[in-house]
C-alpha angles and dihedrals in degrees: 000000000000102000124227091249148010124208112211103206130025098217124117098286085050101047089050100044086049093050082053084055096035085050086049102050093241116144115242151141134215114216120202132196095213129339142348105292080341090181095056084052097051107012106055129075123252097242086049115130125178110262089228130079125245098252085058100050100063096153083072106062141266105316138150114290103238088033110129099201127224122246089243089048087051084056088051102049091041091060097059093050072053107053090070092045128104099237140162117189132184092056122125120211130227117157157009133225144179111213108174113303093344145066126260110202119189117213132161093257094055136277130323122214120206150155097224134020118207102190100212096158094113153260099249117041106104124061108251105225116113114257102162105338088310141066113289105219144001127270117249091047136056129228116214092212115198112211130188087278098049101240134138126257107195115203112175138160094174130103096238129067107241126253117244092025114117124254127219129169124294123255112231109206125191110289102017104111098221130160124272126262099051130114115277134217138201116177124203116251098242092021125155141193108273111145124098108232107215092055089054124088101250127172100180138345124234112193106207094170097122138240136309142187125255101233097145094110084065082069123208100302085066104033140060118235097265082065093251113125126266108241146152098215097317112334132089131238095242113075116265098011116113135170132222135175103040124128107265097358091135101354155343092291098033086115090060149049105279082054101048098074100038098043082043085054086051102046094049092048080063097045093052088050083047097050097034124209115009080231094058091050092054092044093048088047094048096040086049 
């Protein structure tokens, strides 16, 4: 049986926005790459709290009102809204189709046939820095690039600086409150990048251009050509296709916890209207 909608990502944006569908009786799964919310268990720090306060977080369960979680404590709580989801884990995506009146998503365990896509697998996991048109790592790691020139190009989301990466002196910018002794900075207000790189005496490069989501397997019909997907709020353009989880898709906390559940409401207000009765998507499903 096709079901009605498949979640791309179990992380928080895709948890809430499968208990909206769960609470609305629309079919659906929920595929995961990995584990459940598999960023908040190997890419935060230890000492990491959320920013918000509990009374703000209510997708993650009952807590005291001025409590800041743990990351730990967020995995926790996540894999309880989990535990009544639909999901499948362990399934990479690669790839997006239309056939007819229906999605076909790719995944290393096979195809997936569905009515609707909501696309939940995040805003930030790709660096941000251009290596061929797209990011060039994942968070959570570094990549130690060669150029021409040989020299190293450090890309790193960790706490930690890595081991075996060179080390040159810190730039202390206006207002940072550094140490003494380091290399100071002081930009122009207007500048631009000017300066060829392979002509400078350069010893590494640090990219610090922020992070980016991985939507190429959404390919060009869905996409712009900066690889970000093509969207009004957060639908697609395409019929049945809808986003969750990126920064001011809807609204200011769209990107957080206090935005998951109420873009996710909106978003499946729009799928039901998409999909119509509960009664005519069982009766086209039965009758395909």
């Amino acid at each position: 049986m096709v079901p009605d909608c498949v979640v791309v990502g179990a992380g928080p944006a895709g948890l809430a926005a499968g208990a909206e569908l769960t609470g609305r009786g629309i079919d659906h799964v929920v595929v995961e790459r990995a584990r459940v919310d598999e960023s908040w268990r190997t890419q935060r720090w230890d000492s990491l709290r959320v920013n918000n306060p509990g009374f703000m977080n209510l997708m993650l369960g009952e807590q005291k009102p001025n409590t800041y979680l743990t990351a730990g404590e967020v995995v926790e709580r996540l894999e309880v809204l989990a535990s009544t989801a639909p999901l499948r884990t362990g399934l990479t995506v690669h790839g997006l189709t239309r056939a007819g009146e229906r999605w076909i998503l790719g995944t290393s365990d096979g195809p997936i046939e569905a009515r609707s896509v909501v696309v939940s697998s995040g805003g930030g996991r790709m660096f941000a820095a251009p290596r061929n048109g797209r990011p060039c790592c994942p968070t959570g790691s570094y990549s130690v690039m060669r150029r021409p020139t040989r020299i190293p190009v450090i890309c790193r989301a960790g706490p930690f600086w890595p081991s075996g990466a060179p080390r040159g002196s810190r730039c202390d910018g206006p207002g940072t409150g550094t140490g003494t002794g380091t290399s100071e900075t002081t930009p122009r207000t207007g500048a631009t990048a000017g300066t060829v790189a392979r002509r400078a005496e350069i010893g590494s490069v640090i990219w610090c251009t922020g992070y980016a989501g991985d939507f190429h397997w959404l390919g060009e019909d869905l996409t712009d050509p900066h690889g970000l997907p093509l969207r009004r709020g957060p639908a697609s353009p395409a019929p049945g296709v809808w986003f969750v989880g990126l920064r001011w898709l809807i609204r200011r906390s769209s990107g957080n916890f206090v935005g998951f559940p109420r873009d996710a409401a909106v978003i499946a207000d729009a799928l039901e209207s998409y999909l119509g009765p509960s009664g005519s998507r069982s009766s086209s499903d039965s009758a395909a």
